[in-house]
C-alpha positions in Angstrom: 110.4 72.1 122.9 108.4 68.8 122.1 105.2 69.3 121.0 102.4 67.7 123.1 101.9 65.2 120.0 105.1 63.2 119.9 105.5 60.6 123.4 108.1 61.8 125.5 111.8 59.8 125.4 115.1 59.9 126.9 118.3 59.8 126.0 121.3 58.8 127.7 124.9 60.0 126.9 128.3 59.7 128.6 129.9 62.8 128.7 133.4 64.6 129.6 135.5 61.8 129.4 133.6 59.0 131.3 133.1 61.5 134.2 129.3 62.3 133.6 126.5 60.4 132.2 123.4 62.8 130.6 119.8 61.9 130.5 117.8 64.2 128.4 114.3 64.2 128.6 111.7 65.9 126.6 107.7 65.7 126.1 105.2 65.4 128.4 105.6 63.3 131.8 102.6 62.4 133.4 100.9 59.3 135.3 101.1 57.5 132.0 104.7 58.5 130.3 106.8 58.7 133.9 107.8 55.0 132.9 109.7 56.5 130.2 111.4 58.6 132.8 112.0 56.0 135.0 113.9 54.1 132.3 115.9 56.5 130.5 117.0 57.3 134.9 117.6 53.5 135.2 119.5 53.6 132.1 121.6 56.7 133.4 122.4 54.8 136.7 123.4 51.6 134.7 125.6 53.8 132.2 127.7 55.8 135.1 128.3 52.7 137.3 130.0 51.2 133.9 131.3 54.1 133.5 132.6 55.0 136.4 131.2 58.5 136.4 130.6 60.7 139.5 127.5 62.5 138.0 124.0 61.8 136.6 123.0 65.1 135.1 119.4 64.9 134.1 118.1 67.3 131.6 114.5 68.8 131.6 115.1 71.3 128.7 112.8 69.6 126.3 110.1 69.1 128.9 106.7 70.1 128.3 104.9 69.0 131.6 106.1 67.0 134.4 103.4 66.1 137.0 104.1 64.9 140.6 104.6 61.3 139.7 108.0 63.2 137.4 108.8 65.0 140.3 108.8 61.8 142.8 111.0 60.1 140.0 113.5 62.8 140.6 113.0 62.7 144.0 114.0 59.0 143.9 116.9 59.2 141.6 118.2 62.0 144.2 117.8 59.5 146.7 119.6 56.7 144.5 122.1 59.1 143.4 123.1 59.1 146.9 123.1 55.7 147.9 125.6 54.5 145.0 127.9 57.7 145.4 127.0 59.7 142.8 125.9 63.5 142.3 122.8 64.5 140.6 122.1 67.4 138.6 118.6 68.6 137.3 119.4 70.8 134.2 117.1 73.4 133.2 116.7 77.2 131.9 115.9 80.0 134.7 112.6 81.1 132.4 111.2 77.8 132.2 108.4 76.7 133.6 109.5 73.8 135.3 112.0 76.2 137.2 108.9 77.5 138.9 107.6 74.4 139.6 111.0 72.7 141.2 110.3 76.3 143.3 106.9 76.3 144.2 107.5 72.7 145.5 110.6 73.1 147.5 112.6 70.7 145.5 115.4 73.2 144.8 116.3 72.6 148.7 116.8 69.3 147.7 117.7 69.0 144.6 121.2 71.0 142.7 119.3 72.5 140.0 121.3 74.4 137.4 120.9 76.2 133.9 122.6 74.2 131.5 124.7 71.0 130.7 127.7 72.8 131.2 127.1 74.2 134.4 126.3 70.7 135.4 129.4 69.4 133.5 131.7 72.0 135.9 130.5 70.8 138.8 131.4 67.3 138.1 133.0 65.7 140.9 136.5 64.6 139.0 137.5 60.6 139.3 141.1 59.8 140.3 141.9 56.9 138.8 
């Protein structure tokens, strides 16, 4: 896990063939890192419409805090996932601590939530052309 020090980040990767594009996330995502967020999500959106990919998985593994402004950025990329006709997966462990928090706040009814990259990999809708 990221230690509080370093600023949070995201990467973005296409994955399994051009079918998925991954944004991981790690540090701390608060009132003033969720532009970090926001980006590396932007940049996730961008990447699978080029891509032609069916899912945005977006993994919270390396996530130290996410406060309510993280959560309405997933909320919103939900939302946007929708609109341009993509899934969305939110990637994280059973034991950790955001796990609770996605529970506690209801967000798991909204939200697919699943253990691990692959998991999110195997759901992947699967393009046709």
């Amino acid at each position: 896990m990221t230690s509080p020090e370093e600023g949070p980040w995201t990467r973005v990767e296409t994955m399994a063939e051009g079918q998925a594009v991954l944004v991981r996330v790690g540090g701390i995502i608060d009132q003033d890192t969720v532009s970090t967020l926001d980006e590396g999500l932007d940049n996730g959106f961008a990447q699978a419409k080029d891509a032609g990919a069916l899912l945005l998985a977006v993994d919270l593994h390396e996530v130290g805090l996410l406060a309510s402004v993280g959560l309405s950025s997933l909320i919103r990329a939900h939302h946007q996932a929708g609109d341009q006709g993509l899934e969305l997966a939110v990637v994280v462990e059973p034991d950790h601590q955001l796990t609770r928090l996605l529970w506690t706040t209801a967000l798991t009814r909204i939200l697919t939530v699943v253990p691990s990259v692959e998991e999110a990999l195997a759901r992947a809708p699967r393009n046709p052309a």
